[in-house]
N, C-alpha and C positions, 0 to 999 in steps of 0.2 A: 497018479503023479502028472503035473503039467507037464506039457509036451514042450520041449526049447530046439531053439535050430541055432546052429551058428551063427554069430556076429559077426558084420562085414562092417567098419565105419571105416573113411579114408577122408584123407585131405580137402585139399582145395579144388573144384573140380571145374569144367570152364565153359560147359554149357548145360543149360536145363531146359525141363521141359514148362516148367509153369507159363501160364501165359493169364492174364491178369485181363478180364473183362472191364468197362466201364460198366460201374456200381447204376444200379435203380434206384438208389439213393446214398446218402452219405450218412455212416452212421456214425457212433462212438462206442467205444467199450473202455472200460475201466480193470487195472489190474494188479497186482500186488503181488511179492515174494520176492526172490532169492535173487541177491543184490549180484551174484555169481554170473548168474547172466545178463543182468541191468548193462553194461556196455555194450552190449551186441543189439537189443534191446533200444536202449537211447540212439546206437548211431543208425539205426534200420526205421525205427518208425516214423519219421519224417519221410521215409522215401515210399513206406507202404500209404502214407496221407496223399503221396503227390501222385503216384499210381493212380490209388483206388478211389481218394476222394473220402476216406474212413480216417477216424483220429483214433490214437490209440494213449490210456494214458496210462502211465505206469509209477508207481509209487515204491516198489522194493520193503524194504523192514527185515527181511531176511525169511530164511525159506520156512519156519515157523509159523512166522505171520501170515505168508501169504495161504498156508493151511490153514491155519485159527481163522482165516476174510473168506475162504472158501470153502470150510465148512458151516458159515455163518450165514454163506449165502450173500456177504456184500460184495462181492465183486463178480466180471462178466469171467474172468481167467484169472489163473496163478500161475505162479512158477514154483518149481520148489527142485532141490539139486536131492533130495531121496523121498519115497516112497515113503503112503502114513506107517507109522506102527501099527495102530490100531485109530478106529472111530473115525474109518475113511468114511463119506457119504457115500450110499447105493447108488448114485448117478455119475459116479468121478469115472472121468475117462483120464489117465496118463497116455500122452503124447511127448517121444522123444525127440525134442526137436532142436537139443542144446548140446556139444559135447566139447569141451576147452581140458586145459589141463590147469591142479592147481598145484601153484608155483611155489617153492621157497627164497623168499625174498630177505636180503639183508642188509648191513647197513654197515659197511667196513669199506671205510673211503681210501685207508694206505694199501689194502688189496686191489689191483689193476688187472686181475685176471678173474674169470668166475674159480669158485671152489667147487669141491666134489663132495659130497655125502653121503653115506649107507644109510637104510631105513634104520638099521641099531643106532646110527650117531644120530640123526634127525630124530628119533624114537628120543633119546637118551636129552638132547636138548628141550625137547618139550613135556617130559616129566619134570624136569629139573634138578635128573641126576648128573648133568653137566651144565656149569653154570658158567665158565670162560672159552674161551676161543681159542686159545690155548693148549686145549685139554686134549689128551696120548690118540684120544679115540679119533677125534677130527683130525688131529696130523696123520692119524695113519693111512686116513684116506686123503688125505694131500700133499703125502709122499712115499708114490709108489709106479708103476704103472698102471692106465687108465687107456682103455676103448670106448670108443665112440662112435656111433654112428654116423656117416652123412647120406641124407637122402640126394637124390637127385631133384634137380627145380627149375623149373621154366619160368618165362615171363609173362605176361597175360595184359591188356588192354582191358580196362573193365571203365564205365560210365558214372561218375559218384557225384553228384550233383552238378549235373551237369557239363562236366568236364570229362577228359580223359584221364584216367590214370594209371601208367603203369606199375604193375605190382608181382613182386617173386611168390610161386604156387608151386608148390610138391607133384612130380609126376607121378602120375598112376602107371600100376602094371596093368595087366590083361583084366584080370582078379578086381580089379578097382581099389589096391593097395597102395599106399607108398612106398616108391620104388628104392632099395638104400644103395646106393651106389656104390659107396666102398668104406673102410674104416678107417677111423684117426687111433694110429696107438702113441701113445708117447708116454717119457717118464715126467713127473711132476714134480716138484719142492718147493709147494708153497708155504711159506713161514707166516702162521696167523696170530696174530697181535696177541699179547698177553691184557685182554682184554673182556671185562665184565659180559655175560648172554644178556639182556632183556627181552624175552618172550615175550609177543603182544598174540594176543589173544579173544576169539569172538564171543562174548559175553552174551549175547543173544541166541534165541535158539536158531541153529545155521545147520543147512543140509550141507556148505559145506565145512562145517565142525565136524557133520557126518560122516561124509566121507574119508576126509584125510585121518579121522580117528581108526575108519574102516582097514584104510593103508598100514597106518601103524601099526594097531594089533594082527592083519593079514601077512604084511609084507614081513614080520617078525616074528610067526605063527611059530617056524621052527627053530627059532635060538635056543640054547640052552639057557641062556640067562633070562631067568621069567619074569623076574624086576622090570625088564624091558616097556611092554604095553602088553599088560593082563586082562586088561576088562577089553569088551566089545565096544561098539562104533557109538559115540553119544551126538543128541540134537545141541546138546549144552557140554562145549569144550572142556569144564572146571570137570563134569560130572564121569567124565570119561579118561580123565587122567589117575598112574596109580598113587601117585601122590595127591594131599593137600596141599594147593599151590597157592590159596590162600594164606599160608602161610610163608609162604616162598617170596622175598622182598625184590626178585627178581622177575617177579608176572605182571605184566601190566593187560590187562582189561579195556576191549571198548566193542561198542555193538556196532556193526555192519563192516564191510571189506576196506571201505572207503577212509574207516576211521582207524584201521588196526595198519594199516599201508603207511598212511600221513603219521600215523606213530613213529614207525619202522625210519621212515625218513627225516624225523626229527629228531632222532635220537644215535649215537653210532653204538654198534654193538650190540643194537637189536636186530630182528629176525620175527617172523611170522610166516604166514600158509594163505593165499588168495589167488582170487584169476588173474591171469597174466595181463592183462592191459593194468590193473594198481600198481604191476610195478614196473608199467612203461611211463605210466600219466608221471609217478613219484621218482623217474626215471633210480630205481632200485638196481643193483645187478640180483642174478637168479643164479640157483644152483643146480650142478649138474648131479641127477637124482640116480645111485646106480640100482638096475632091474634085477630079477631073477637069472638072467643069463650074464650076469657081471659085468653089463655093459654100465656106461654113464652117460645119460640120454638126457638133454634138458628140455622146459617145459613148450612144446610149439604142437602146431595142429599136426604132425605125420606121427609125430610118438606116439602123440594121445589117438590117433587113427589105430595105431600098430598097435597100441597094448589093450582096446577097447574092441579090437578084434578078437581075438583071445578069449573074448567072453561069451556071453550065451543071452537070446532074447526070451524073454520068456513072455506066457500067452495075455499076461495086460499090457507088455508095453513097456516093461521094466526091464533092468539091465543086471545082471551076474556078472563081476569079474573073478579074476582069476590072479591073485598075489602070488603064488607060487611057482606059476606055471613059466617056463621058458620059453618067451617070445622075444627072437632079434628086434631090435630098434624100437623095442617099447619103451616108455615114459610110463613108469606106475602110480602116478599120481596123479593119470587122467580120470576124468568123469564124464558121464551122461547127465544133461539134468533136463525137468520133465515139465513141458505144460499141463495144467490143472485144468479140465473143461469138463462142463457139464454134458452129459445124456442128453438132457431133458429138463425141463423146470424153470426153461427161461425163453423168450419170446422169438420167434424166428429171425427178427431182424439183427438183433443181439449176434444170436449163436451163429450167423451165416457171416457177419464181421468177424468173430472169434475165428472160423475156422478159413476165413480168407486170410486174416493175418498167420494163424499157425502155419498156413503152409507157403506165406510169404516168407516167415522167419527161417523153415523147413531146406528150402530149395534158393533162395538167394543170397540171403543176409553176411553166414561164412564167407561167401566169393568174395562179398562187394568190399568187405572188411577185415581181409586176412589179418591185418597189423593185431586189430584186438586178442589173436589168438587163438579162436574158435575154430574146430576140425566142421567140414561140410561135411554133411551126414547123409550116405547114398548104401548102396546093398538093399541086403536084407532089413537094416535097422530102419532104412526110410521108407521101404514096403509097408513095415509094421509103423510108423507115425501113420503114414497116410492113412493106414487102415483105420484107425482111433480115431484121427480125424475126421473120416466121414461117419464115425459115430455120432460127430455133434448135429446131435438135431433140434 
């Protein structure tokens, strides 16, 4: 049996150690996948250019493709937000150098407060055993008593192009956790529209299909109601639901985060699953998603910190979570997602770019760009990237 240690990932954190040489030359690399991390991604690589002097270019198509270009061999990196199934190449190094949480986003503009949600009612909305806004399940979570956590958070002075700017960051305990400060209880009664669900949904193959599939059938493993989400985690959203939702005149369809978001905001009474900046850009509101310890936690980098601790590292580099388990101030519908690098098989100049940007993305990128959402990845989990990345040779 592989040997696993504890996972530590934590927030935003406010100094590192990286320190960024001038390059021997300037190179370029090319890269593809999971549109999941594409906003951390787009707002980081101009600043890894103006460092190092290396361009970095990145294409997305969803975390599929960026397997399908990198097991093909055309690109220098991938991203992908899960692990191959099967007919990884003998040279793939996983590097975790990504971890955000993904959000449930919706589209109810007479609502002025966020709503609450259980994995059964969110479960139940995206089978399309609930199909209005209305429905006994969704009121019972929006009229009841609800906990909440509040982490504690400082201020921070960070440099973003050129400029100063001030930005609120999650404190750390001793442990390198987010620290929760104290609780929100209160009673709730919110009245939600008698109003049609439209599901949008990623039609392409998406690690993160993967994962929020992973959520659904995990975080609902012990219901008694097995109708809930029966099947396991699928790359293809349709393929993992217990219904045929092609037949469901309520699923609407579109490939990548970017397009299933711009859905969600065009339409009211829709709802969908992506990273949290699609529904800052599509200015969406999010819901508050409740854990295994009955809290109601929404989607930001200290949950996705607190519930991705919980988990377990295992020996490539890949992340175990833990749906059932009781963790204070977790957010369960965080994730890790992973860079795709080669061993071996590609020319020094190439793979020394690749593994300067991984561990620019690694150790900067979360601080400089808390807004996007992304948890900075420090502990043991950034022990074990680094370690992978100095695989790339």
């Amino acid at each position: 049996m592989k040997s696993r240690k504890r996972l530590t990932v934590v927030a935003i954190a406010t100094s590192f150690l990286f320190v960024s040489a001038s390059p021997a030359f300037a190179g370029s690399i090319n890269g593809s996948g999971a549109t999941f991390a594409a906003p951390l991604v787009d707002a980081c690589k101009g600043d890894f250019t103006k460092d190092t002097g290396h361009t970095v270019n990145y294409s997305g198509g969803g975390s599929g493709k960026g397997r399908s270009d990198f097991t093909g061999n055309l690109v220098d990196f991938a991203n992908s937000d899960a692990p191959y199934s099967s007919g990884a190449p003998a040279n793939l190094i996983y590097a975790p150098v990504y971890a955000a949480p993904i959000a449930i986003m919706y589209n109810l503009p007479t609502i002025k407060e966020p709503i609450y949600l259980s994995p059964a009612s969110v479960a139940k909305i995206f089978s399309g055993y609930i199909t209005n806004w209305d429905a006994p399940e969704i009121a019972a979570d929006n009229e009841r008593v609800v906990t909440t956590p509040i982490f504690e958070t400082k201020k921070i002075t960070t440099t973003n192009k050129g400029k100063k700017v001030t930005k609120t960051v999650p404190v750390l305990d001793s442990k390198g956790k987010p620290k929760i400060k104290s609780y929100s209880t209160k009673t709730i009664n919110i009245d939600l529209p008698k109003q049609q669900i439209t599901v949008w949904y990623r039609t392409d193959s998406s690690g993160t299909s993967e994962n929020f599939t992973r959520f659904l059938k995990g975080a609902n493993a012990t219901n008694p109601d097995t109708r809930i989400w029966p099947k396991a985690q699928n790359t293809t959203f349709a393929n993992g639901t217990p219904n045929n939702i092609s037949t469901f005149f309520n699923f609407q369809g579109a490939s990548g985060s970017a397009a299933i978001s711009a859905g969600v905001a065009g339409k009211v009474g829709s709802i969908t699953y992506s990273e949290l900046s699609y529904a800052t850009d599509n200015k969406l509101p999010v819901a508050f998603i409740q854990n295994a310890n009955g809290e109601f936690v929404g989607p930001d980098a200290a949950g996705t910190s607190t519930f991705l601790g919980g988990g377990t590292i295992n020996d490539n580099g890949t992340v175990s979570v833990d749906f059932v388990k009781k963790i204070p101030g977790a957010y369960p519908i965080g994730t890790t997602s992973y860079a795709l690098a080669y061993s071996s098989g590609k020319s020094a100049e190439k793979q020394q770019v690749v593994a300067s940007f991984l561990t620019y993305m690694l150790e900067k990128c979360a601080s400089k760009y808390p807004e996007k959402g992304f948890a900075q990845i420090t502990g043991p989990l950034a022990t074990k990237a680094k370690e992978q990345i100095a695989k790339i040779k």
